[in-house]
Each structure stands twice: as structure tokens, then as C-alpha cells.
C-alpha positions as CSV (number, residue, x, y, z in Angstrom):
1,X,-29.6,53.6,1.8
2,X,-31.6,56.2,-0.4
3,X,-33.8,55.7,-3.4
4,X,-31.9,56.7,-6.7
5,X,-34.7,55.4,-9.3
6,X,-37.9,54.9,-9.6
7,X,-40.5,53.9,-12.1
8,X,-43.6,51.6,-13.4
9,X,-44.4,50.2,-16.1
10,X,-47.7,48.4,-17.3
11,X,-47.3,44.7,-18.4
12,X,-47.9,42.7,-21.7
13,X,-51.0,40.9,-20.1
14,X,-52.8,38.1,-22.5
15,X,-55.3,37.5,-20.3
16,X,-56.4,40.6,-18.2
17,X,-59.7,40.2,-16.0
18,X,-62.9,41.6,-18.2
19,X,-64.3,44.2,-15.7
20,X,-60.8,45.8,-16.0
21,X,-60.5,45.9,-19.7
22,X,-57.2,45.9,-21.6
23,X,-55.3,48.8,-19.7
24,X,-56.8,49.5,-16.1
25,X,-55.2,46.3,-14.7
26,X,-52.0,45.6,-11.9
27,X,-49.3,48.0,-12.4
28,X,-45.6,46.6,-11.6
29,X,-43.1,49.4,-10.1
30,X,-39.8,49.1,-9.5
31,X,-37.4,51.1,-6.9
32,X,-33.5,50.6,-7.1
33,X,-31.4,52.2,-4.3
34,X,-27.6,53.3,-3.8
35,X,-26.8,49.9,-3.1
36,X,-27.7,47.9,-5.4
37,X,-30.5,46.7,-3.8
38,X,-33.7,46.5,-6.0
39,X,-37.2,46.4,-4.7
40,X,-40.7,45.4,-7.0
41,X,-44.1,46.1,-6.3
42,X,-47.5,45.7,-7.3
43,X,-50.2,48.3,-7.8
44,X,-53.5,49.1,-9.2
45,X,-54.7,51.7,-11.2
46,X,-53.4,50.4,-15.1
47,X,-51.9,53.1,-17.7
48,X,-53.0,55.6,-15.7
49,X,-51.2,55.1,-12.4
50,X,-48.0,54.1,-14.5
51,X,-48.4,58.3,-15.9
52,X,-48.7,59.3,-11.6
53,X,-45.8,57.0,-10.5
54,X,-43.5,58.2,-13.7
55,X,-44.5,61.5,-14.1
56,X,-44.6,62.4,-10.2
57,X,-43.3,59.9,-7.4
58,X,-40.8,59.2,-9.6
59,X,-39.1,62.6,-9.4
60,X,-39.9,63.4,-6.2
61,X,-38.8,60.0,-4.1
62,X,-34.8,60.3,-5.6
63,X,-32.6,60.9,-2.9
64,X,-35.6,60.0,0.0
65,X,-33.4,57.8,2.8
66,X,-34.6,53.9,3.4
67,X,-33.4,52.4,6.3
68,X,-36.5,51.8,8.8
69,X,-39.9,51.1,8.5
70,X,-40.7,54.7,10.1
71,X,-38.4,55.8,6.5
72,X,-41.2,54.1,4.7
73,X,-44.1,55.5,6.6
74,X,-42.5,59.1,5.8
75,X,-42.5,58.5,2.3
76,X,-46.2,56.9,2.5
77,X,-47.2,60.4,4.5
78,X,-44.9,62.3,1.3
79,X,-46.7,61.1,-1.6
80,X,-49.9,61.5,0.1
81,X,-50.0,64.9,1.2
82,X,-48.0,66.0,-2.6
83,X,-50.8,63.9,-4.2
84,X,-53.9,65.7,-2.7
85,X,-55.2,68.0,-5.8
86,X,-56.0,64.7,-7.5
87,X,-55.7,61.9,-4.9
88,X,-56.8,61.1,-1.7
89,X,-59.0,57.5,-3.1
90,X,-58.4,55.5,-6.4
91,X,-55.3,56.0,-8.7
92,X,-53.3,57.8,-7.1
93,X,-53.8,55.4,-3.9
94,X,-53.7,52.4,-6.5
95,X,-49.9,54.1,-7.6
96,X,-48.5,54.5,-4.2
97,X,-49.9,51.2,-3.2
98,X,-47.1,49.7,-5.9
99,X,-44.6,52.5,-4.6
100,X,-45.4,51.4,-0.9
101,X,-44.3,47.7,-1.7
102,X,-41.3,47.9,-3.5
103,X,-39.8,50.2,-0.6
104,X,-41.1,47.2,2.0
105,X,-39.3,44.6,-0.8
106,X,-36.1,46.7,-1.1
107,X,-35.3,47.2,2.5
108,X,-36.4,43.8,4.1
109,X,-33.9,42.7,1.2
110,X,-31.1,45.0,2.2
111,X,-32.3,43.0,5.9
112,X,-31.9,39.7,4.0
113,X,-35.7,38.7,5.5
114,X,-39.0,38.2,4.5
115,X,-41.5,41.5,4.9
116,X,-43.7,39.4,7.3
117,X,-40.4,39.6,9.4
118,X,-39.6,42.5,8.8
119,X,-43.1,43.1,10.3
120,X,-42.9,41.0,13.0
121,X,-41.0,38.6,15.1
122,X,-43.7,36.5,15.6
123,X,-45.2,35.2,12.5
124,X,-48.6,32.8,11.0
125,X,-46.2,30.5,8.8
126,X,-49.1,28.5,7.4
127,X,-52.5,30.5,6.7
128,X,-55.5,29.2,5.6
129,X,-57.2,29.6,2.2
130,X,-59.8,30.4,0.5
131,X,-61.4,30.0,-3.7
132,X,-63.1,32.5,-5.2
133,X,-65.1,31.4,-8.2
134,X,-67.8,29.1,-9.6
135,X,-65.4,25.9,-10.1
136,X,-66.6,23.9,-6.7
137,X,-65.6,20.5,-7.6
138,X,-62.4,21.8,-8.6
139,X,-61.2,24.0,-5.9
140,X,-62.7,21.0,-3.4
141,X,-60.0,18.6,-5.7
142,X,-57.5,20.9,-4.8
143,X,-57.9,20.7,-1.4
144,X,-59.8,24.3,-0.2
145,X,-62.1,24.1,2.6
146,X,-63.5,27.7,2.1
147,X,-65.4,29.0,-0.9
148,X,-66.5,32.6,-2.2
149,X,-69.0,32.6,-4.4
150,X,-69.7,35.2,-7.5
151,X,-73.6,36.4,-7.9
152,X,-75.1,39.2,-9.5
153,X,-78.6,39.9,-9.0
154,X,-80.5,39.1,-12.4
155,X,-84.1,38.6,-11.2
156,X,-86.2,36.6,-8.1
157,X,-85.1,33.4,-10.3
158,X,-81.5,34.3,-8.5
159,X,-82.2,33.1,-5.3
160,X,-82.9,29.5,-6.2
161,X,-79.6,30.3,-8.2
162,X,-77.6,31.2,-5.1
163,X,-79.4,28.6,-2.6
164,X,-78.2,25.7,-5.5
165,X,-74.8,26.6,-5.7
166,X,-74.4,27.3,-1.7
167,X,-75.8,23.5,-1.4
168,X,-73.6,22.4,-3.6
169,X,-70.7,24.5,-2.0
170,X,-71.4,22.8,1.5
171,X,-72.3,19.2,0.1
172,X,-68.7,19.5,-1.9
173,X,-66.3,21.3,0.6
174,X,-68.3,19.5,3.8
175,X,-70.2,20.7,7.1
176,X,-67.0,22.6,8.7
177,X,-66.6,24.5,5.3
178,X,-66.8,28.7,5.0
179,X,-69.1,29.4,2.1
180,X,-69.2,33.2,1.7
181,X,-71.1,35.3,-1.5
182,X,-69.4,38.2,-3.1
183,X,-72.7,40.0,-5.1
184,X,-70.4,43.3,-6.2
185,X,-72.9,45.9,-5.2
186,X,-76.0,44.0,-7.1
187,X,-78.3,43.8,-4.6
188,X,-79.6,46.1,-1.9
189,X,-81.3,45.8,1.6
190,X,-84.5,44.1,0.7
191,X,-82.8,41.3,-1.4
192,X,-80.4,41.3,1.1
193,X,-82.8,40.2,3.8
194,X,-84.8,37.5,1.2
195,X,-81.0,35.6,0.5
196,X,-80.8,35.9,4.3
197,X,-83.7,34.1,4.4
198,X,-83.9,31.7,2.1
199,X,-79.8,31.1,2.9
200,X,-79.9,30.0,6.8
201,X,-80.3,26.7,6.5
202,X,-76.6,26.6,4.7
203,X,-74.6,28.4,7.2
204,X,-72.9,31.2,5.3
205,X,-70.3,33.5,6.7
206,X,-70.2,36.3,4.8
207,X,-72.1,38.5,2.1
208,X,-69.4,40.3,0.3
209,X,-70.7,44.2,-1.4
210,X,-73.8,44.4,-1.1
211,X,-74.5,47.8,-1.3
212,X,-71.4,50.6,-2.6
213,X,-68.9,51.8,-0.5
214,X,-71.0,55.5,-0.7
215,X,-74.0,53.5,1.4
216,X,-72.3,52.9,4.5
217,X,-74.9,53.7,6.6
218,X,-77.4,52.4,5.1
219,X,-74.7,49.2,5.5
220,X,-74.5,50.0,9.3
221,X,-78.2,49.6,9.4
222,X,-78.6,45.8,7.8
223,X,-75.6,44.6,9.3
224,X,-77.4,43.6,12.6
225,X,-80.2,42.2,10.5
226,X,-78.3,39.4,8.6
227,X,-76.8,38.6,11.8
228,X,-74.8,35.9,12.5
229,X,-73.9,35.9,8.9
230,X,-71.2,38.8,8.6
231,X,-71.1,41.8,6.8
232,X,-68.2,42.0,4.5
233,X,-66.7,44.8,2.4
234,X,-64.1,47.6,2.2
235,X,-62.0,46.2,-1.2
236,X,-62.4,49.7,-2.9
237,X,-62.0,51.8,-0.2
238,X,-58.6,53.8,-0.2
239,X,-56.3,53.9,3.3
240,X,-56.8,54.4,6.7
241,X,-58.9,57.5,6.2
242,X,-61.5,56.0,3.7
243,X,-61.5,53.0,6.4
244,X,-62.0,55.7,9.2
245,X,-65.7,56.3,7.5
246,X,-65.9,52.8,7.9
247,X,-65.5,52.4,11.4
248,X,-67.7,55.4,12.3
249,X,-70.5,53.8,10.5
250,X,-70.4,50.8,11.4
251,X,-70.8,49.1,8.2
252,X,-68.9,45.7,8.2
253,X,-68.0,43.2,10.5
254,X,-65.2,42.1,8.0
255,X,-62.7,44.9,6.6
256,X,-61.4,43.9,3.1
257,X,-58.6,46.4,2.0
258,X,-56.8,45.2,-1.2
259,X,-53.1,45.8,0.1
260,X,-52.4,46.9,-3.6
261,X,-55.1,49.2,-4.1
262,X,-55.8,50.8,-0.7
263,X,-52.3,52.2,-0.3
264,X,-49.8,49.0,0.1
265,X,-48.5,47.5,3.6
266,X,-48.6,51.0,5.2
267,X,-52.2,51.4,5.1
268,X,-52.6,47.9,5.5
269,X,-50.8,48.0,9.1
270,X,-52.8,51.5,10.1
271,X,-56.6,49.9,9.0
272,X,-55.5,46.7,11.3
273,X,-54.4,48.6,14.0
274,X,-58.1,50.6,13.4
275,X,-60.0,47.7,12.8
276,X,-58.6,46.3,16.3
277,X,-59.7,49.6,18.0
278,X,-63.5,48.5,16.7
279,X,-63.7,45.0,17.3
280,X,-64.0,44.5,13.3
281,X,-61.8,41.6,11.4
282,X,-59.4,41.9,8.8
283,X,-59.1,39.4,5.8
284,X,-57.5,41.1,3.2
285,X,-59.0,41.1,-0.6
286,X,-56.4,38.9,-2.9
287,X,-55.0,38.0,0.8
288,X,-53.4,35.3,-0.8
289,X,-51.2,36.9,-3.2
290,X,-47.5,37.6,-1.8
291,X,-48.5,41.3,-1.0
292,X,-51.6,40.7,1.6
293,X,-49.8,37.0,2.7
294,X,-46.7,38.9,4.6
295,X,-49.3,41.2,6.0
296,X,-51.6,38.8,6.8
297,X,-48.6,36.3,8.6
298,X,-47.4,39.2,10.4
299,X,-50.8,41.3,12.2
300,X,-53.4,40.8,13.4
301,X,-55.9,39.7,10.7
302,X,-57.6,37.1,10.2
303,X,-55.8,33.6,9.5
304,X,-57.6,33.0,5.8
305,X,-56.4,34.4,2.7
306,X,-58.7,35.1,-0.5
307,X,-57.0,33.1,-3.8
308,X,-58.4,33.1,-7.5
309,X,-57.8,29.5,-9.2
310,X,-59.9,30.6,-11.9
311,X,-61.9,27.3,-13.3
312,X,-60.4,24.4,-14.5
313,X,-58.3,24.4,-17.3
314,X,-58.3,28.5,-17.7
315,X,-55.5,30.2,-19.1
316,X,-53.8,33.0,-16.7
317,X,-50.6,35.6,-17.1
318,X,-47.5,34.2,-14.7
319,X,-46.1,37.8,-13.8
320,X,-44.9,37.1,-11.0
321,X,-41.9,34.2,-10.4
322,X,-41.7,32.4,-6.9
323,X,-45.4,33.0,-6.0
324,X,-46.1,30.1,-3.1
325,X,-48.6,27.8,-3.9
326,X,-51.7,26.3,-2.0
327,X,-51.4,23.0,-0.3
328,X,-53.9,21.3,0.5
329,X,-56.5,24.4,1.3
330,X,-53.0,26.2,3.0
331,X,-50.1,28.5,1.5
332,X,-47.3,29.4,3.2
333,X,-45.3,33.1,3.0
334,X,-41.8,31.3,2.5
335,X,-38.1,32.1,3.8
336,X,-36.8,34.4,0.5
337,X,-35.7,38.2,1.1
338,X,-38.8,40.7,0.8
339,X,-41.8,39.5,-0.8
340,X,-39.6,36.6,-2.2
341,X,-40.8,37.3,-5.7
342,X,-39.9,39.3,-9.0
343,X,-41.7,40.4,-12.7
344,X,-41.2,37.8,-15.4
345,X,-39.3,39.5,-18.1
346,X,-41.2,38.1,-20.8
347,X,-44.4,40.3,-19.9
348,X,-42.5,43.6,-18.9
């Protein structure tokens, strides 16, 4: 089997996420093959990484063989190395992240199996979940056990903020729930250690960004300090090397690569394997989307997977058809050839 097209194109969202704006949002990229076979993927990056997939991987993937997962790896390896001058992190790692994934969908379709086993023999059919947003009462209706709280720093009036909504998080989702803070590089060490603080008496199991991914050692230095609470972090770093800074530092007790940012199920596989080699965990950011679910069934991270229900009664773009759905705080990665979705038509 070899790739005879390739190309990406950037969909007719209605309700893109504010921070990304109208056009730096999920790319979709599709890879046909010379037999028939068809494989979609998902990438970051928005407009821009649709001009680096169709004005460069595009021409130069034609005619590359797909038959093995060492095929794929080559190709990951290709578009790295021919991507240097203006890669290495973002974009360009956001673009071949969407390449990456529709070669994984197109083969373990030509395999007639799932990517988790095309992965692995051995698989986690049923992985735990868990909300991120404000909606408690409602992700606790739908039956999560595990919330991950926004929180931007705003002033000292923020901690009684944050201790009201982690009370609320524990009294809602009960005593065994996983109530975690995602703070998106708002605070730094010393309001680190006053949440820490003023936090214990919750139980919290991770603080999610705290500093930017350029402060890793200053990371590596408060990490120890906020133990048992975990360090968490890594969702805009870019492949195994970015996550090699990472390890040498020390900064996180929980690695969080987006599989469709930080280069796709490739990288994904090689910052496991790294993570293993440190003792770190692995829970995957947007784990719970079809992309970091097959990873997540088939390796060695950790058995909880990060979903966005929004709040109750918000409006959201259905790109993608066949998407499994929580149950009762659980999803499952589902039978269906390769990621065992594909684009809706009306937003392509």
C-alpha cells in the first residue's frame, strides 16, 4: 500500500473555542492510498498548518509505502527532519500530528482493526473519565467521578474562589473523587504554595500549568513542594524531544502531550515509553477524544481520559461522526476499523 493523496483542510466551525479565535483551531487531514483505503486525522495548528500539510507534506508523502507501523514511524522521522528550517515545536508539529493519524486510520483500516489494536494485543476496553469545566452539578448528573477545574489568578480574592469551587467539587462528585485545577500559566511559585496551602484539606491531585513550558526548572524546583499533590503539565510541548527537556528537569509528575498537537500517535508511543524510563505518568490532554483513547487503551498511560462537556445546555460543532460516548463517568474505544470515526460533510 503507498500514499497517492494527501491533503487538509480547515472546517466550517460555528462554535470554535475563544482563546483559539476563528482560524487557529483543529485541522482535519485526509490520506487516500492505492487501494482505496482512506485514512482522517486530526491536527492543530488552524489555517496555518492547512498551508504546511498542502503546500509541503502533501507533495512530498505521494508514493511513501504504508504497510507497518515502522512505515509510519519513517514517515513521522521524514517530515520531521524536511520540516526543520521552520519546525521542530508548534505548527509544523500541530500538521504532522493530523498527518501522523490518518496514516495510523488508513492502515489499521486496511487491517480491518481498531488503532488500539493495532497498537497492542492487549487492550483497556473501558477507561475512566474525567470533566473539565465549571458545570459540577452537571458533569456529577452525568455520571463523572473526576473533575478538572478552570482558574486564572485574578487577585488574593482567588483563593477563596478556588477553595469554594474545590468544596463544592468534592461535596458533589464524593470523598473518592479526583479534583484537579488547570490555572494555564496564571500563577507562579509563591501562589503556588498559598493554593497548596489553603487547598490540603480537599485532597487535590493535580495543579495543571502553573508556570510555562520555558520554566521547567523552576517547575522541577516546586514540584517536591506541593507534594503529594502532583505536578501536571506538558500539553504544549511538541514530541519526544521537547518531552526529553522534561524529563531532564524534572518538572512534572504527570506528562500531558495532546496526541494532536505534540506530533500524533508516534510521539505519543516514544514520550510513554520516556515517561516509563522516569517513573513519570502519562494522561493524555483531550485523552478522551478518539485520538488519545486508542493510545491511551493500548500503553501504558494512565487509565483516565480528559473530556470537555462544556456546561449545560452549550452549543458545540459535531465534526466528527461515531465519537464514543461517556457512560456513567467511563468511555469505551469501540470495535470499528482505525479510529472508528470520520469528518461530517456538512462542516468540511
Amino acid at each position: 500500500m503507498k500514499v497517492t493523496s494527501v491533503s487538509a483542510v480547515y472546517p466550517n466551525y460555528e462554535h470554535t473555542v475563544p482563546s483559539w479565535r476563528t482560524h487557529l483551531w483543529q485541522i482535519v487531514v485526509r490520506i487516500e492510498t492505492d487501494t482505496g483505503q482512506v485514512g482522517w486525522g486530526y491536527g492543530g495548528g488552524g489555517k496555518a498548518a492547512v498551508e504546511v500539510v498542502n503546500g509541503h507534506f502533501a507533495e512530498i508523502l505521494v508514493g511513501k509505502p504504508l504497510n507497518s507501523l515502522e512505515d509510519i514511524s519513517a514517515v513521522w522521522d521524514f517530515l520531521y527532519t524536511e520540516s526543520i528550517p521552520y519546525g521542530r515545536k508548534g505548527i509544523a508539529i500541530m500538521a504532522l500530528s493530523g498527518v501522523d493519524l490518518a496514516l495510523y486510520d488508513a492502515i489499521a483500516k486496511a487491517e480491518n482493526k481498531p488503532v488500539a489494536r493495532l497498537l497492542s494485543d492487549s487492550i483497556q476496553p473501558r477507561i475512566r473519565c474525567y470533566a473539565t469545566g465549571p458545570d459540577t452539578e452537571y458533569y456529577a448528573e452525568l455520571g463523572f467521578t473526576a473533575q478538572k477545574i478552570p482558574h486564572r489568578w485574578t487577585g488574593e480574592e482567588s483563593i477563596d474562589q478556588a477553595v469554594d469551587v474545590a468544596e463544592k467539587a468534592r461535596n458533589a462528585l464524593g470523598s473518592d473523587a479526583e479534583v484537579m485545577f488547570d490555572v494555564y500559566m496564571s500563577w507562579d511559585s509563591e501562589i503556588t504554595l498559598k493554593m497548596h496551602k489553603s487547598l490540603k484539606h480537599v485532597g487535590i491531585h493535580w495543579f495543571e500549568d502553573i508556570l510555562t513550558p520555558d520554566d521547567l526548572e523552576e517547575l522541577g524546583e516546586l514540584r517536591p513542594k506541593i507534594a503529594p499533590v502532583n505536578m501536571a503539565g506538558g500539553e504544549h510541548e511538541f514530541s519526544s524531544h521537547g518531552f526529553a527537556d522534561i524529563a531532564r528537569s524534572g518538572a512534572y509528575d504527570i506528562w500531558q502531550p495532546d496526541i494532536t498537537w505534540c506530533g500524533g500517535i508516534t510521539a505519543g508511543l516514544r514520550i510513554t515509553d520516556m515517561a516509563q524510563e522516569t517513573g513519570a505518568s502519562v494522561v493524555p490532554h483531550r485523552g478522551g477524544e478518539p485520538w488519545g483513547l486508542h493510545l491511551i487503551a493500548a500503553s501504558t498511560c494512565d487509565d483516565f481520559a480528559e473530556l470537555l462537556p462544556g456546561v449545560r445546555g452549550s452549543a458545540k460543532d459535531d465534526l466528527w461522526i461515531g465519537v464514543p460516548e461517556p457512560v456513567e463517568g467511563y468511555i469505551q474505544t469501540g470495535d470499528a476499523p482505525g479510529f472508528g470515526v470520520s469528518p461530517n460533510p456538512d462542516l468540511l
